[in-house]
C-alpha positions as CSV (number, residue, x, y, z in Angstrom):
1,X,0.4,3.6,-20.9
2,X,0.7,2.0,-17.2
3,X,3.7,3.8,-16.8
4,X,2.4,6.8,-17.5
5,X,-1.3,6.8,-15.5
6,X,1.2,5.5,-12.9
7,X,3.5,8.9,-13.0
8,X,0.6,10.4,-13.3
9,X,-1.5,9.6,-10.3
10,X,1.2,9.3,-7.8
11,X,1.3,12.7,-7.1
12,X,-3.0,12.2,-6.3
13,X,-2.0,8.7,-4.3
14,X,0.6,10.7,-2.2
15,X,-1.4,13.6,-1.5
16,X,-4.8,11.4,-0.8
17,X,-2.0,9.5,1.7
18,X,-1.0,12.5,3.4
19,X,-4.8,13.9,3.6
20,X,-5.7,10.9,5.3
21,X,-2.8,11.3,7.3
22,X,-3.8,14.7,8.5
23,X,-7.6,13.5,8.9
24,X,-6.3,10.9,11.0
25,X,-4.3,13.2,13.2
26,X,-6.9,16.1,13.3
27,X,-9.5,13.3,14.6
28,X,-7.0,12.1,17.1
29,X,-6.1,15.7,18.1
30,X,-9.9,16.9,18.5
31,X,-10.8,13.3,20.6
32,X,-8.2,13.7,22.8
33,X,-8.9,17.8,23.3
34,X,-13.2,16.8,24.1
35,X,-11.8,14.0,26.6
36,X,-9.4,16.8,28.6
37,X,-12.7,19.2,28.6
38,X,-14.3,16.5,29.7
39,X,-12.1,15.9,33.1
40,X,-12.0,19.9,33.7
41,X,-15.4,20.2,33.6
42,X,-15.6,16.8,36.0
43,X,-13.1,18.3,38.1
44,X,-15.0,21.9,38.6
45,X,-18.4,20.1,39.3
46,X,-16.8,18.1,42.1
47,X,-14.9,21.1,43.6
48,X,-18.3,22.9,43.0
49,X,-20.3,20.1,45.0
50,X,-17.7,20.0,47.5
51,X,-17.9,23.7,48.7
52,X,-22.1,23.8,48.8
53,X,-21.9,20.4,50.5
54,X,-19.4,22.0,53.1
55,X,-21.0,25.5,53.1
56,X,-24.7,23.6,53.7
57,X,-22.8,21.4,56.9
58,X,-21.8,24.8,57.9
59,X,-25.1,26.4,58.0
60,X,-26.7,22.9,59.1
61,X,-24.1,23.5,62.5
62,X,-24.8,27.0,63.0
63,X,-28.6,26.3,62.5
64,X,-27.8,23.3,65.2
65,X,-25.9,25.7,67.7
66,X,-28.9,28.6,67.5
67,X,-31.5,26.2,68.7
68,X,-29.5,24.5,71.1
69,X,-28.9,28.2,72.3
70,X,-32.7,28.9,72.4
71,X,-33.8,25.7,74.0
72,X,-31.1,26.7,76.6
73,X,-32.4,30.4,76.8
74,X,-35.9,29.1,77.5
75,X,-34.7,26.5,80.0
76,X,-33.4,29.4,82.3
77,X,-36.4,31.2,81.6
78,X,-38.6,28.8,82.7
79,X,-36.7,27.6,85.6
80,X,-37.0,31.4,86.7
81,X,-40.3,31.3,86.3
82,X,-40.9,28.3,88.1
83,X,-38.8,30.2,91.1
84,X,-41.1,32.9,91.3
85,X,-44.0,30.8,91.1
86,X,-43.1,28.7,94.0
87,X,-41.6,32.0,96.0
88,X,-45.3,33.3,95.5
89,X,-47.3,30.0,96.3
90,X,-44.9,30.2,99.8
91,X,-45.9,33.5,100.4
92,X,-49.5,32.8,99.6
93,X,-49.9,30.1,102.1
94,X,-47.8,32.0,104.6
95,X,-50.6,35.0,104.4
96,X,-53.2,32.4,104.9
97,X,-51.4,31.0,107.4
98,X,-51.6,34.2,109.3
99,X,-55.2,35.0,108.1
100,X,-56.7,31.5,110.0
101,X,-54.4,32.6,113.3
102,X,-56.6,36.3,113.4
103,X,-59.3,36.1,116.2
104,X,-63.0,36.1,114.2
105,X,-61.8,34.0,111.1
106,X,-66.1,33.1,110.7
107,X,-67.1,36.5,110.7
108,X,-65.8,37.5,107.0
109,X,-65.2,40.5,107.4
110,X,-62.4,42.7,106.8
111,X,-60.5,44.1,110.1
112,X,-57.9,46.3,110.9
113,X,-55.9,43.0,110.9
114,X,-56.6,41.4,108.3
115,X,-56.3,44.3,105.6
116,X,-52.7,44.9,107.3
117,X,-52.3,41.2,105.6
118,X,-53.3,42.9,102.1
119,X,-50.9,45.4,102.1
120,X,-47.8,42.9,102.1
């Protein structure tokens, strides 16, 4: 009777072997599939954090070289502005210069002379 539940449930045993089997290599299969997405999708966030990283220095630069640009810009301005201040403040004391050399400074009014002055 051995013999026979033997016969009989080697066909189960060999099939519940190669089940296993398959099981085994299915899990193995799947594991090592999840660990390969895994690195791609490592992979693709680096490359994705190394392009903003290198687009953001870029704009950081360009950002960098505008107001470098403007503070430049408004350095000439200024310095031509300080030009004409001083070219008028010359001019200024040049007319009152000439204003205290007319005859009849302490009479305050306006001559012939002095209006000439005015029109300059």
């Amino acid at each position: 009777m051995t013999a026979w539940i033997t016969k009989a449930s080697t066909p189960f045993l060999v099939a519940a072997a190669l089940f296993l089997a398959g099981t085994l290599c299915a899990y193995l299969a799947v594991s090592k599939v999840a660990g390969m997405i895994g690195e791609a999708a490592r992979t693709a966030t680096e490359s994705r954090d190394a392009h903003w990283t290198a687009e953001i220095e870029k704009a950081n630069a360009f950002a960098a070289k505008k107001q470098t640009d403007q503070a430049l810009h408004a350095l000439r301005i200024e310095t031509e502005a300080n030009e004409r201040v001083r070219a008028l403040e010359a001019k200024n004391a040049e007319l009152e210069k000439q204003n205290a050399a007319l005859p009849g400074a302490d009479i305050g009014g306006l001559d012939r002379d002095r209006v000439r002055l005015l029109a300059r």
